[in-house]
N, C-alpha and C positions, 0 to 999 in steps of 0.2 A: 283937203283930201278930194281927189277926184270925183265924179257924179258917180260911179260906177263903186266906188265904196263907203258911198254914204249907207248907214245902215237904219229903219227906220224904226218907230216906235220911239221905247223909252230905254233904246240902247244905252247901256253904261258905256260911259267916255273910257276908252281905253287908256291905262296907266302907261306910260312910255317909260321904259326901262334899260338899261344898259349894263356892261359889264365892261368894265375897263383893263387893259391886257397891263398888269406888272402889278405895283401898288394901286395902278390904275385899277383893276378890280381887285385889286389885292387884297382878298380873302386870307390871313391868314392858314385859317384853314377850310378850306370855301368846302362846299357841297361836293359830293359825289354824291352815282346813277347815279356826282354825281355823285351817288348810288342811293338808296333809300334802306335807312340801316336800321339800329340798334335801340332797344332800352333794355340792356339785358337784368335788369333790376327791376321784375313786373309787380307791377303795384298791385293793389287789393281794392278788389272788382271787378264786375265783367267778366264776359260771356267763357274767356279760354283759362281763369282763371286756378281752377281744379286740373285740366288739364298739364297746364302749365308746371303745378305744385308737382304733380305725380312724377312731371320730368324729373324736376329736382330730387325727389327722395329716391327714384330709381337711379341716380347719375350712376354710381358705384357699382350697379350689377350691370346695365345696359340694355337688355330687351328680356325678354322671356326667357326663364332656360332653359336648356336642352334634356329634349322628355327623355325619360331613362327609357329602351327597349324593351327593360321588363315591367314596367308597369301597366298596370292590365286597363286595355282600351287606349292603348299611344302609341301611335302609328310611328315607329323612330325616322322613317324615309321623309316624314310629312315636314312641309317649311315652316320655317320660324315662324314666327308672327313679328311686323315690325311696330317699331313706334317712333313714329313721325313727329314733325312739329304737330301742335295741336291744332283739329277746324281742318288740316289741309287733306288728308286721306279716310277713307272708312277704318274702322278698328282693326289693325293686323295687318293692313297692307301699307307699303310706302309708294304703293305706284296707283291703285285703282283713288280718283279724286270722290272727297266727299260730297255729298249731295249739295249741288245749286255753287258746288266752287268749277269756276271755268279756266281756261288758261287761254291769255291774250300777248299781245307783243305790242310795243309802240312802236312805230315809223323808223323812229332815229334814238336807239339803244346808247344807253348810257357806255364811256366805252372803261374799260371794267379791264384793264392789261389781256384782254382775250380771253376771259374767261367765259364759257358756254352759260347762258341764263336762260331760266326756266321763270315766266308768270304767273301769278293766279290770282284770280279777283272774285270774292263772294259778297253778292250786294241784297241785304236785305228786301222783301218781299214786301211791295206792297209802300214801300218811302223810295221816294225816289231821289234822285239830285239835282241839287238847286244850282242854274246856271243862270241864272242872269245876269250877269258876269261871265262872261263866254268863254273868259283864258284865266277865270279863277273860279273852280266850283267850288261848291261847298255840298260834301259826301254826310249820308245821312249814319246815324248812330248803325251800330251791327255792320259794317262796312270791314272788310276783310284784305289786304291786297299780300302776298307772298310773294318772294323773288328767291330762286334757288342757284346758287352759284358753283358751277364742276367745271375740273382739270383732269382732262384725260378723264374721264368718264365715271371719275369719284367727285358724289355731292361733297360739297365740304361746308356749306354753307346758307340755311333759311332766315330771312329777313321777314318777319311778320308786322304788319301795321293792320293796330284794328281801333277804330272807331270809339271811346268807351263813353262821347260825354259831348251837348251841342258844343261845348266850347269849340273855337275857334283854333287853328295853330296848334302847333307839338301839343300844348297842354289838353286838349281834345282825343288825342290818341295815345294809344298805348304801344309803345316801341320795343322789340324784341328780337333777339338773335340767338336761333337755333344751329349748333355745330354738332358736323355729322360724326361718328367713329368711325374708327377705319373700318367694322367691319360692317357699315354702310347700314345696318338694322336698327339704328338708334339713334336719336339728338339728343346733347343736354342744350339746356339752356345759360347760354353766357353771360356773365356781370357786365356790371355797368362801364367795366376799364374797357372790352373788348381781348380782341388776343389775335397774336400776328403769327405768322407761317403756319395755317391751319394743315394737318396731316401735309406737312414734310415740303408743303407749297409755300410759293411768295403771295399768295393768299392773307390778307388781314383779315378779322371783322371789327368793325372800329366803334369807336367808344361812342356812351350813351349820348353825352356832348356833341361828340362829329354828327350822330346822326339826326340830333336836333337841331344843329348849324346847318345843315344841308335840306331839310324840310323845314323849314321856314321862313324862307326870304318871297321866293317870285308868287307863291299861291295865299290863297288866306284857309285852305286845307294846308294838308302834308305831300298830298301824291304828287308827286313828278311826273311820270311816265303816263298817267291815264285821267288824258284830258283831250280837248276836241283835237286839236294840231296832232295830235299822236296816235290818235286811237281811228283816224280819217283815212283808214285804207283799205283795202280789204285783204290784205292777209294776214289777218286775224279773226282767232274767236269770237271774239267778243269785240266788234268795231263802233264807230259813232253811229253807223245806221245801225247796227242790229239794237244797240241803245236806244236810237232815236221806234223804231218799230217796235221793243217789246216797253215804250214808254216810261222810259225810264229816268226820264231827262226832264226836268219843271221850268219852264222859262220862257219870256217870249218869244224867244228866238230857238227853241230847242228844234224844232221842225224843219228850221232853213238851214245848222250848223254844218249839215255836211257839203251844201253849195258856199258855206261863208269859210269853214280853217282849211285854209286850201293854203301851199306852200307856193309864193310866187318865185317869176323865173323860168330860165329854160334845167335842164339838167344839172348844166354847172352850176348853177347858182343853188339849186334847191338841196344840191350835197353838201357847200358849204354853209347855208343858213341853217339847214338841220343839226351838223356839226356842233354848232355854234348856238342854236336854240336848245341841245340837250347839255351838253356839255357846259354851257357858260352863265347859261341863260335862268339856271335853278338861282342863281345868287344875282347876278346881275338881270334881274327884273323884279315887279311887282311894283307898288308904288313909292318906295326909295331903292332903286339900284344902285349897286354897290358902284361908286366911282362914278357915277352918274353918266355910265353908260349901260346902254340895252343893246344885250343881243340873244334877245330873244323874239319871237315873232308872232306875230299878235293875231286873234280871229278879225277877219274880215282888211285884212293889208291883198292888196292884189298886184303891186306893183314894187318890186324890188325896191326904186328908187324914192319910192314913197312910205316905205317901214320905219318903222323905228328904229332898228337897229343900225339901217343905211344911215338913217340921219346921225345919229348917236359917237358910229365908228370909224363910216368913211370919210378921210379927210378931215378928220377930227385932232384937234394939238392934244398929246399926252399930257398929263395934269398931274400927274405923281410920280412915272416912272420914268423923269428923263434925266438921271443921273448915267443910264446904261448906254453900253455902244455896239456898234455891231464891230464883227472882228478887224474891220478896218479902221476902230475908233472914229468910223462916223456915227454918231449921235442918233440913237433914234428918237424920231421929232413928231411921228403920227401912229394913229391904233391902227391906222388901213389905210398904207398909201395907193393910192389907186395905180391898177397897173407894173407895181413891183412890191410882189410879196416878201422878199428878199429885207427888207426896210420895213417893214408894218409890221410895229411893235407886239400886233397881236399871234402873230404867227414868230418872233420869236420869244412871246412869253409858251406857245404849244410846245415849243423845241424845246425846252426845257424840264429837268426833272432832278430828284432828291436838293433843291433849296428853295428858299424863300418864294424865288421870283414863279415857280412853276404852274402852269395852269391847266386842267384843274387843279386846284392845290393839295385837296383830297382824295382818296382813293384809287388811286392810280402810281406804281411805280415806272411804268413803261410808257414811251411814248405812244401819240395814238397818230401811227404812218398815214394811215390809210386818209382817219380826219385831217390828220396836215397836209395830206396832197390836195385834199378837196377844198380846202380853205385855201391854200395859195392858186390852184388852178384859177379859183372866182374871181381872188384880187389881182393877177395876172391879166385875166379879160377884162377888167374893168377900163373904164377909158377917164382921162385926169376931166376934172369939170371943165377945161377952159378947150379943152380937145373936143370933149363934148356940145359945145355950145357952137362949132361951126359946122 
């Protein structure tokens, strides 16, 4: 590694991880955000756990009922009162946030078929988070993270992950999925199977399984979305420096993270490695990536060609998925052939959707255009190593 990204102290060695495009990272049913989903089966304990119950026995009526106009002292003009997931609003409203819960955005959004998402992160007072390990924290108990998912401007969908225990991985947290009704004033909470076409949409919320497959490969927590690489920008709430300034962060290196997770590359490159670090990199990373490729992107990489992922993907022989071909029954033979996207197995495992071969494998029916333009633009500029070397 270059002089300029040696990082000093008693930095942990970065785990080098990959995500292999077919079989090659072939997640059966890999990660979504993406997505950061489900246990709609909430256990017994912890902080939301009354709240939780109250959803349940209310399922059947839905919110409050409507005050009769003769009863004396009730306003009939005055609004409902709603009930939200539990922890995320004051009592009786679904839009004012409750106390010490903020709303943030990562960098490079999980991509979700288009669906509009809504963050929010409530971090207990006074414990902070252990990063020393700089692309794997570990979030202290009381730790709260929401994701709200709307089509056309109906919520259909709250993902809650809270904290309940130091354990390590899914079994540390408690996983839950809140669905909206239609008439937008009320969540129940979901069982452990999930449930597909929420209000009339191609909206799923996916099962307790999926969302434990999907938080638990690249981190040694659960969150995906809010970590140094993601949370290093400032348009958001809640960024690494406001982190790093309301000290919130425990580690040797928590002071330098916002000059160290920095995305190398120009433009091009930084759209497709983002792509490719939200999207791929939940499953293929951590310290065994799936198919023993990373493409994900590590704190303190400064140099494209010196990542992990470059190493991992570019010009790399496929290892599982080379029974497949491209339409002209040539063979595909590399995850990233440099310089033609058209052939780089990894861009047509994105082209793909409803089988096996598709990536992400989870949570997504649609493809994501936008990412596959930016993934093939980077390996289109990419130059072959031997072109390279003169």
């Amino acid at each position: 590694m270059p002089d300029s990204r040696v990082i000093s102290g008693s930095f942990v060695l970065f785990f080098r991880f990959c995500a292999e495009v077919s079989h090659e990272g072939g997640h059966e049913e890999e990660e979504p955000e993406r997505g950061e989903v489900t246990d709609a089966a909430a256990r017994d304990g912890g902080t939301l756990d009354g709240a939780a119950a109250t959803l349940r026995d209310a399922a059947d009526d839905g919110c409050v009922e409507t005050p009769d106009a003769g009863d004396a002292g009730v306003d009939a003009t005055a609004p409902l009162a709603c009930v939200g997931p539990p922890g995320l609003y004051i009592d009786g409203s679904c839009t004012t946030l409750a106390d010490g819960v903020r709303p943030y955005r990562p960098r490079f959004p999980f991509w979700s078929d288009g669906s509009t998402k809504e963050r929010f992160v409530y971090l207990p007072k006074g414990a902070p988070i252990d990063v020393r390990d700089p692309d794997r924290w570990l979030y202290p108990v009381g730790t709260r993270v929401y994701k709200t998912f709307s089509r056309d401007g109906r919520r259909l969908e709250t993902r809650l992950l809270e904290k309940v225990s130091d354990a390590t991985g899914p079994d540390g947290w408690r996983m839950q999925a809140f669905a909206w009704r239609e008439d937008q004033r009320s969540v129940e909470l979901v069982d452990a199977s999930g449930r597909e076409d929420v209000l009339g949409t191609t909206h799923d919320i996916p099962s307790t399984d999926a969302c434990r497959a999907c938080h638990s490969a690249a981190g040694q927590d659960v969150l995906n979305g809010f970590s140094a690489i993601q949370l290093n920008h400032a348009d958001t709430d809640v960024s690494l420096r406001t982190l790093v300034d309301e000290e919130r962060l425990d580690g040797e290196l928590a002071d330098d993270l916002p000059e160290l997770a920095v995305v190398p590359g120009d433009t091009v490159a930084q759209a497709a490695l983002g792509t490719l670090h939200t999207n791929c990199g939940i499953c293929h990373g951590g310290p065994t990536p799936r198919a023993a490729m990373t493409l994900r992107l590590l704190v303190g990489e400064c140099e494209v060609s010196e990542s992990a992922l470059y190493a991992s993907a570019v010009g790399q022989p496929l290892q599982r998925w080379v029974d497949h071909a491209r339409p002209d029954g040539t063979p595909y033979r590399q995850r990233i052939v440099p310089g033609r996207a058209r052939e780089s197995a990894i861009v047509a495992r994105m082209s793909v959707r409803g089988t096996r071969d598709q990536m992400p494998p989870l949570g997504t029916e649609l493809i994501d255009e936008a990412g596959l333009a930016a993934v093939s633009r980077w390996i289109d500029a990419l130059c072959a190593p031997e072109a390279a070397a003169h």
